[in-house]
Structures are given as C-alpha cells and as structure tokens.
N, C-alpha and C positions, 0 to 999 in steps of 0.2 A: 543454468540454474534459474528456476522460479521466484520470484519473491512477492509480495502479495502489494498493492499499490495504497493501500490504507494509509495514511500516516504513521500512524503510531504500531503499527501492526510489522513486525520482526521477523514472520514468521518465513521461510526463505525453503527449497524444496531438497537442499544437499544437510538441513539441521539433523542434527542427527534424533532429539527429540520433539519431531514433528514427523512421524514418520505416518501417520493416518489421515494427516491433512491433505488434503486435495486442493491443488488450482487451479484454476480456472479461468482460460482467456475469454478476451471480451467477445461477446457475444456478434455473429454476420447480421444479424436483423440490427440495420441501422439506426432505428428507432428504440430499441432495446441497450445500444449502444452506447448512444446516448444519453439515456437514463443512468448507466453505469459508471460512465464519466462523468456524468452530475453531481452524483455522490462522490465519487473518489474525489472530485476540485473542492466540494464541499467541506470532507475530512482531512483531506491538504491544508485548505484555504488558499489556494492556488487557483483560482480562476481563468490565469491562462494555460492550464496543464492538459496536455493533449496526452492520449495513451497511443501506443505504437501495435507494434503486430503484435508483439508478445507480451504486451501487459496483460495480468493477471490478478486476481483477489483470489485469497483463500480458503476455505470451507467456512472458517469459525465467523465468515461473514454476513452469510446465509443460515436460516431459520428451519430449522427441521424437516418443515413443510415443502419446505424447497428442492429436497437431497432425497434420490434412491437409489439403492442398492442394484445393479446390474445381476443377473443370473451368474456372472464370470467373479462376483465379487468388489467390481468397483465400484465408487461414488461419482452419481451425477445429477447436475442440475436439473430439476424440469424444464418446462419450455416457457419464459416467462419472468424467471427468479432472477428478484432484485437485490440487491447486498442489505439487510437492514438491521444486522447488529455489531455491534462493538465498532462502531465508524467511528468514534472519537470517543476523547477523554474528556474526564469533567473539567472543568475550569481549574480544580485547588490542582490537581496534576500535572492541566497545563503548566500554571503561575509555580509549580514546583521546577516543574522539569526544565523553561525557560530562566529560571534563576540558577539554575546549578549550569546549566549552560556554561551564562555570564561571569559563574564563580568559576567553572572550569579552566575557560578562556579567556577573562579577564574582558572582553567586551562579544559582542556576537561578531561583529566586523573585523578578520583580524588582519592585518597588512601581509600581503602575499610575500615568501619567500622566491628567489632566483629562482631559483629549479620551479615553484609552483607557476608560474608567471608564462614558463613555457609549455606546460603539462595540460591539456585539455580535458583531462580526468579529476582535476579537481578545481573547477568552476564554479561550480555549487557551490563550493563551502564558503565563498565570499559572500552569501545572498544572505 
C-alpha cells in the first residue's frame, strides 16, 4: 500500500476513493531527490525525516504541468516535476487540528501502555 509522505495529505493507494490518484516514488536523480525530501521535511516539519525506497507523494501534489497522459492511459511525471501544491495547511487548521488533538488525548504526550512499551509499531505516537 502507497501512501503519500505530505503531512497532512491521507490520501493512501488501497482508498477506495482515490482511485485516479497516482503515486509516485522519489525520483533516482539524486539531486531531484533531494529536492523532494526538502519539501516533504518542510511539510512535515521534520527535518530529520529521511524517505526510504518506497516513499512516495501523490498526484494532487503536482501541478498540471507536471502530469501526462501515457498512450496506454496512465499518469506520469515529466522529467523534472517538483511537488508544489497543497504541501501544507494554513496555520488556523494547523492551531485547529493541534487542539483537537490535545482535546482528544487530553495531552499530545501520552504515558505508554504494557503492551505499547513492547510493540515497535507504535513509537511515533509518543513524539
């Protein structure tokens, strides 16, 4: 399963309504690569985030310009194409979404249970 490395972006390749979306791994041209993990740390805010084999961003990241149509039907990048929309949310949605958080959870840090403590799938969630 795909899922797109954006932040705030859900969109994932098994959704059942996202079925036009296309993703797209990070680019072999090292330098291109790099570009693409600039933004995604950027729209993270994760500066130490490294992508692996299979990360990938989603179409709706890329700009029209960027995307063509194959003879066979499918969508692909030009040679080039940088991720340059919907890479983050405005602030009032951040300051939304980060308080509903805190209302959800009652704080963002929350004291690991037994079973979490030994589970290595869910490490994240303490950050």
């Amino acid at each position: 399963m795909a899922c797109c490395a954006i932040k705030h972006c859900k969109n994932y390749s098994t959704k059942k309504d996202t079925p036009k979306k296309t993703f797209h791994l990070f680019p072999r041209d090292t330098k291109l690569a790099n570009q693409w993990a600039d933004i995604v740390r950027e729209s993270r805010n994760e500066f130490w985030w490294q992508p692996n084999t299979w990360t990938c961003i989603c179409s709706d990241h890329f700009s029209v310009n960027d995307k063509y149509t194959t003879k066979s039907g499918h969508q692909r990048l030009k040679t080039g194409a940088v991720p340059s929309e919907a890479l983050v949310l405005s602030s009032e949605n951040d300051d939304k979404q980060e308080s509903k958080r805190v209302e959800d959870h009652g704080s963002i840090v929350k004291k690991p249970t037994a079973k979490q403590k030994r589970s290595r799938r869910v490490c994240f969630s303490y950050i």
